[in-house]
C-alpha positions in Angstrom: 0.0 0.0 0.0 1.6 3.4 -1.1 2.4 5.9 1.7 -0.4 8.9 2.0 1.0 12.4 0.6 -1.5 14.0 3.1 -5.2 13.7 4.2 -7.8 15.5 1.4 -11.2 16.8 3.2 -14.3 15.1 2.5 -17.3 17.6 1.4 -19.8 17.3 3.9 -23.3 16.0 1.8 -26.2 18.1 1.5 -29.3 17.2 -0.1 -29.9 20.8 -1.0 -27.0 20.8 -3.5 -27.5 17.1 -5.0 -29.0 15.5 -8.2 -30.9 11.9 -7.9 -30.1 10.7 -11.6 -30.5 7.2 -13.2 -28.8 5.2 -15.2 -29.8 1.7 -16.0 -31.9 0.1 -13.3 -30.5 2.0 -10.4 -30.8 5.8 -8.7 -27.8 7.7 -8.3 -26.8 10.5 -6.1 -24.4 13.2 -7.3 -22.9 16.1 -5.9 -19.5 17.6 -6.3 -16.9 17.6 -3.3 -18.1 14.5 -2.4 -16.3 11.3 -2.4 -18.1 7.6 -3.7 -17.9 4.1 -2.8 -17.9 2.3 -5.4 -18.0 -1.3 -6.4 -18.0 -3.2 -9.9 -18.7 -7.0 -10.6 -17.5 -9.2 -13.4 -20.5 -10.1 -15.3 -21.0 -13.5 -14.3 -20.6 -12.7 -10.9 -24.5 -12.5 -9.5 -27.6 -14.4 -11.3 -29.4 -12.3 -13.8 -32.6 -13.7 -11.9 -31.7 -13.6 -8.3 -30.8 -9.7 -9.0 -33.9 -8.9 -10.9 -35.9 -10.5 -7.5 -33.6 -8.1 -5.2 -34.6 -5.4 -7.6 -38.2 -5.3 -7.8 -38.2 -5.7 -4.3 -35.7 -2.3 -3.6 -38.0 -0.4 -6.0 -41.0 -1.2 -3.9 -39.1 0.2 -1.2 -37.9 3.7 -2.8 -41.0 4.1 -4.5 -42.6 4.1 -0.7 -38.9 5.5 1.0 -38.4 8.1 -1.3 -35.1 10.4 -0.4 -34.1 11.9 1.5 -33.6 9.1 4.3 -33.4 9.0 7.6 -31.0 7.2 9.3 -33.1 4.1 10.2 -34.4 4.0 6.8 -30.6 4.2 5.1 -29.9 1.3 7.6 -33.3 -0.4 6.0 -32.1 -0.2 2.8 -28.8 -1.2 3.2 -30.1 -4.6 4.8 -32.5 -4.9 1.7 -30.5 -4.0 -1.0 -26.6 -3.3 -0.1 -26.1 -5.8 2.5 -27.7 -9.0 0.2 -25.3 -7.9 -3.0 -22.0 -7.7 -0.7 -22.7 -11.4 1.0 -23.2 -12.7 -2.4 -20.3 -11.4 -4.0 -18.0 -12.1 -1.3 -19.3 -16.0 -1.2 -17.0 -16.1 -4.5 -19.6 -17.2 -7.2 -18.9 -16.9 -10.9 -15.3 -17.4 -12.8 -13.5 -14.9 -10.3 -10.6 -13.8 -12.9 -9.6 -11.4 -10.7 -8.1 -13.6 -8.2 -4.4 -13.6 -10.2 -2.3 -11.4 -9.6 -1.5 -10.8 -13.4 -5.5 -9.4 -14.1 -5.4 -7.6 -10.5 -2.5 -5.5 -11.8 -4.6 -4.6 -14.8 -7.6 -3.0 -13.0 -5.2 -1.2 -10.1 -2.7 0.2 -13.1 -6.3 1.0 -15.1 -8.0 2.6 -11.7 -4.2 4.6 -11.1 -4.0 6.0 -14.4 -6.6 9.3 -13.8 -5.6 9.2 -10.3 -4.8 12.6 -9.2 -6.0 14.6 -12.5 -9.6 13.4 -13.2 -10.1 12.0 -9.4 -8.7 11.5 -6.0 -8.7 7.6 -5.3 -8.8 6.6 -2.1 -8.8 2.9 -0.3 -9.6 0.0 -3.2 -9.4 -4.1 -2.7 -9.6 -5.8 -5.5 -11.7 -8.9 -4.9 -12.0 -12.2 -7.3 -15.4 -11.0 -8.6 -15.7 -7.7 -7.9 -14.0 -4.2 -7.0 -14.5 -2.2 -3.9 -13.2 1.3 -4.3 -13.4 5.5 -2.6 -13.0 7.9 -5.2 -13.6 11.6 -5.0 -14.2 13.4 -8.8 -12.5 16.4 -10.0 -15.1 19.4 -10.6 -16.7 18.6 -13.9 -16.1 14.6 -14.2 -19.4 12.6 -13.8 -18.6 8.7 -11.9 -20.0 6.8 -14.5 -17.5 8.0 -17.2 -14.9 7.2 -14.6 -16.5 4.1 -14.2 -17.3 3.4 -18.3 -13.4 4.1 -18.7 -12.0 1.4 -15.7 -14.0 -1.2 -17.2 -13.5 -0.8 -20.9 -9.7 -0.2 -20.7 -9.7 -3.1 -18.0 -11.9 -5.5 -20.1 -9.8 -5.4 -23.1 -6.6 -5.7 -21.6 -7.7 -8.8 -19.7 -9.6 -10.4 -22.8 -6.0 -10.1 -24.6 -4.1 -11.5 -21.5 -6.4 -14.7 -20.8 -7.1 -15.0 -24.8 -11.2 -14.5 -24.1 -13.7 -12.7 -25.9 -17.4 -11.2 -24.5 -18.6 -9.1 -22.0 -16.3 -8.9 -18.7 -18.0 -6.2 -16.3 -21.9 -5.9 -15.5 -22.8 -2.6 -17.0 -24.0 -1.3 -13.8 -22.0 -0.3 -11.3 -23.3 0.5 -7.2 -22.4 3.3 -5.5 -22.9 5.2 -2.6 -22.8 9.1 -1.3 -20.1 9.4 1.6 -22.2 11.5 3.4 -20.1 12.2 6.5 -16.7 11.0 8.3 -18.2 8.4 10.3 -19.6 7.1 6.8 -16.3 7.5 5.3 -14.2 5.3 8.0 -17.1 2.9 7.8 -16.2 2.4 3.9 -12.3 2.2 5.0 -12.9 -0.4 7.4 -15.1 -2.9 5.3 -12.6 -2.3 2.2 -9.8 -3.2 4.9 -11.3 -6.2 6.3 -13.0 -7.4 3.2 -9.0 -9.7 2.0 -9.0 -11.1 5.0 -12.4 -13.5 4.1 -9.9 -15.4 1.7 -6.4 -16.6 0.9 -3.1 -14.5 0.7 -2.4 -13.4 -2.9 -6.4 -14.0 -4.0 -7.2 -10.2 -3.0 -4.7 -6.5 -3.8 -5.8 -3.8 -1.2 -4.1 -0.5 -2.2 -4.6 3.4 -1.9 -4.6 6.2 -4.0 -3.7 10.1 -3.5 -7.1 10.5 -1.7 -5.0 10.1 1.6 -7.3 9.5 5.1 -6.1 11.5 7.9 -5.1 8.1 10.3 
């Protein structure tokens, strides 16, 4: 893990100043300053089916919890929506390419790359099925080209490397509004802890120039 340069503040969140967008199936808060936690799954990573379930359920739940949430109903959510997606990615389901250390270098060089120009990257672990990741945008850069660019660049190198062809990533991506420092060391923690659920040398933790005060 590199050495922090120096912690970078955290924009407090405010409702007043965001934008609820969508992309694909999923809502998406955006506001600038802010920093994301973010995590994207190899495609064959989750059942199309068992997702689509765990969806029409979650939109039952916004379209009666619209935002902004309290507390208890962020914790509600998160049991309904965040907490089911984690625990089945971390069981290890699908092809898990990412668990060599050859394609794990390809997404951490890929992820590095705008690192510091188009966005601060903070804490990451790179899973076998999936990416965990804190990233705070430069003024003017929207997450999902961010996003679209780690997993384009990432998939092609990695088709080349392993001689494959098709889809790697899922299109969508989740993420979620770090909303305050508590939030924020909650995100560090569970990216932290999250190698130590499997084998040395299956997992790369790393961090970025988006340095936490320790």
């Amino acid at each position: 893990m590199d050495d922090p340069s120096g912690p970078v503040p955290i924009s407090a969140f405010d409702w007043k100043q965001a934008a609820l967008t969508h992309r694909g199936h999923l809502p998406h808060v955006r506001q600038e300053g802010v920093a994301y936690f973010v995590t994207f799954r190899l495609a064959d990573s989750m059942p199309a089916g068992r997702l689509q379930t765990w969806r029409l359920e979650r939109d039952r739940w916004l379209t009666c919890n619209p935002p902004p949430h309290t507390p208890e109903q962020e914790r509600e959510f998160r049991s309904l929506w965040t907490v089911r997606i984690e625990n089945w990615l971390d069981a290890g389901h699908g092809s898990c390419l990412l668990r060599c250390p050859e394609t794990q270098a390809i997404v951490e060089g890929v992820m590095r790359y705008g690192d510091g120009s188009m966005y601060g990257l903070g804490d990451y672990v790179i899973m076998p099925n999936h990416v965990h990741v804190l990233v705070r945008l430069s003024d003017g850069i929207e997450l999902s080209d961010v996003t679209g660019i780690w997993k384009a660049t990432s998939a092609r190198r990695i088709n080349r490397l392993l001689s494959r062809t098709g889809r790697l990533w899922q299109d969508e991506s989740f993420d979620h509004v770090v909303r305050d420092e508590a939030a924020l060391w909650r995100f560090v923690k569970y990216i932290r802890d999250n190698p130590r659920k499997l084998p040395p040398g299956s997992t790369r933790l790393g961090r970025g120039s988006l340095a936490i005060a320790e």
